[in-house]
C-alpha positions as CSV (number, residue, x, y, z in Angstrom):
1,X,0.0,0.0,0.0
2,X,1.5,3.2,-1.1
3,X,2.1,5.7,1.9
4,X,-0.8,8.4,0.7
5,X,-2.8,5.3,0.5
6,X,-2.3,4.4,3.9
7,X,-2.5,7.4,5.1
8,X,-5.7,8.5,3.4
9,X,-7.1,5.3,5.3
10,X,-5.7,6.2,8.6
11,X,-7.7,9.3,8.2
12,X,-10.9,7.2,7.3
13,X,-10.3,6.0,11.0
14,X,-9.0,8.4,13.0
15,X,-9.6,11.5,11.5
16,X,-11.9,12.5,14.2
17,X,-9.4,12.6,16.7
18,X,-7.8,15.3,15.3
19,X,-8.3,19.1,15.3
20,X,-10.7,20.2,12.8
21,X,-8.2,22.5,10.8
22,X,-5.5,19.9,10.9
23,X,-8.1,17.2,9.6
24,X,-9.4,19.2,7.0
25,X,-5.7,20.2,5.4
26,X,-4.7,16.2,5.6
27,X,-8.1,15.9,3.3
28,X,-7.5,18.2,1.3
29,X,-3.7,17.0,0.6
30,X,-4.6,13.3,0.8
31,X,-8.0,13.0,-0.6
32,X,-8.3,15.7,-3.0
33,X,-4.7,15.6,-4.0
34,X,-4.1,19.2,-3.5
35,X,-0.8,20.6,-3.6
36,X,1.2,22.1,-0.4
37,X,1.3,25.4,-2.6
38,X,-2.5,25.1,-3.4
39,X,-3.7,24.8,-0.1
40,X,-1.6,27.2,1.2
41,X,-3.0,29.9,-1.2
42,X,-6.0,29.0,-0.3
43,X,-5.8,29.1,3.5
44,X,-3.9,32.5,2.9
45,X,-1.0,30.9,5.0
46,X,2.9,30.0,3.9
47,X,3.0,26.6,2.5
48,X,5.2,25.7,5.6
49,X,2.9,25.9,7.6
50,X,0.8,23.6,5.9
51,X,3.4,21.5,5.4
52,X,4.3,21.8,9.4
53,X,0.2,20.8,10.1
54,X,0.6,17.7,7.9
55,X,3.5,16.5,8.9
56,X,1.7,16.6,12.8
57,X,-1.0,15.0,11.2
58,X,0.4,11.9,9.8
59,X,2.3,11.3,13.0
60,X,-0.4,11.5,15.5
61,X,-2.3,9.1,12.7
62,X,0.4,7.0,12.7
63,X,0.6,7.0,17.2
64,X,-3.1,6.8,17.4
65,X,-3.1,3.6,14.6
66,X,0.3,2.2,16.5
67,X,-1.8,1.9,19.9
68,X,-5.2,1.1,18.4
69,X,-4.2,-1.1,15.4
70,X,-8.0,-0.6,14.1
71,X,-6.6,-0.5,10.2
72,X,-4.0,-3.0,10.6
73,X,-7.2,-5.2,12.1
74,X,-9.6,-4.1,9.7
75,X,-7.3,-5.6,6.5
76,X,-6.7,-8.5,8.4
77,X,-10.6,-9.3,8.5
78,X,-10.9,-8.3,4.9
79,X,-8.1,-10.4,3.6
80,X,-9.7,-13.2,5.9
81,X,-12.9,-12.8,4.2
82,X,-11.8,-12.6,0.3
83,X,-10.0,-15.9,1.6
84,X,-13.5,-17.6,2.7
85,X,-15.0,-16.4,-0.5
86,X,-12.1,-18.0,-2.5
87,X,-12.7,-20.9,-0.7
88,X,-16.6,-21.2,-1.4
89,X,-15.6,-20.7,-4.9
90,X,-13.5,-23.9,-4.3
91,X,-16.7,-25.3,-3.3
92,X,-13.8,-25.9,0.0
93,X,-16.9,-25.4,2.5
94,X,-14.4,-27.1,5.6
95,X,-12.0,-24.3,4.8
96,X,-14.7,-21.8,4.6
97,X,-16.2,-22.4,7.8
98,X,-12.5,-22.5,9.1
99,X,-11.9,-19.2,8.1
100,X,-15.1,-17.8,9.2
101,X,-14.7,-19.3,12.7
102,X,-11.6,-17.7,13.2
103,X,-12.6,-14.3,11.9
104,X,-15.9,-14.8,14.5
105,X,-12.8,-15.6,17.3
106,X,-11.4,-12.0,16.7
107,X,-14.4,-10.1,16.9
């Protein structure tokens, strides 16, 4: 997964958690692939201080996803769950219920 990627996704989860201002410049870099320059003209601020607020950003992201793991947990269950479908695709329905039973174990 490509670092904007990831962060765009921590930002699906956590994004809450952080200041309004600094939440809406990670959007606005991340998700609507705005430039540091562009964002900065439009805030009427230097572009290093956008910069600066990003940077903070992605590292409390990165803390908050570090002691909550709620991505890392969330692609586990997804790559769990294309596995089961594979598997009932295999008509494999004792690896299927496998799978499922340990994806019901983490929840």
């Amino acid at each position: 997964m490509s670092d904007s990627l990831h962060i765009a996704m921590l930002l699906d989860f956590y994004g809450q958690l952080l200041t309004e201002r600094t939440r809406y410049l990670l959007e606005q870099y991340f998700s609507e692939d705005m430039s540091l320059k562009e964002i900065a003209e439009n805030e009427s601020v230097t572009r290093q201080a956008v910069h600066d607020t990003i940077r903070r950003g992605e590292k409390a992201l990165v803390a908050y996803e570090d002691k909550l793991g709620l991505v890392e947990r969330f692609m586990n269950h997804k790559q769990a769950l294309l596995e089961a479908i594979d598997a009932m695709d295999r008509q494999d329905f004792s690896r299927t219920r496998d799978i499922l039973q340990q994806l019901l174990q983490t929840l």
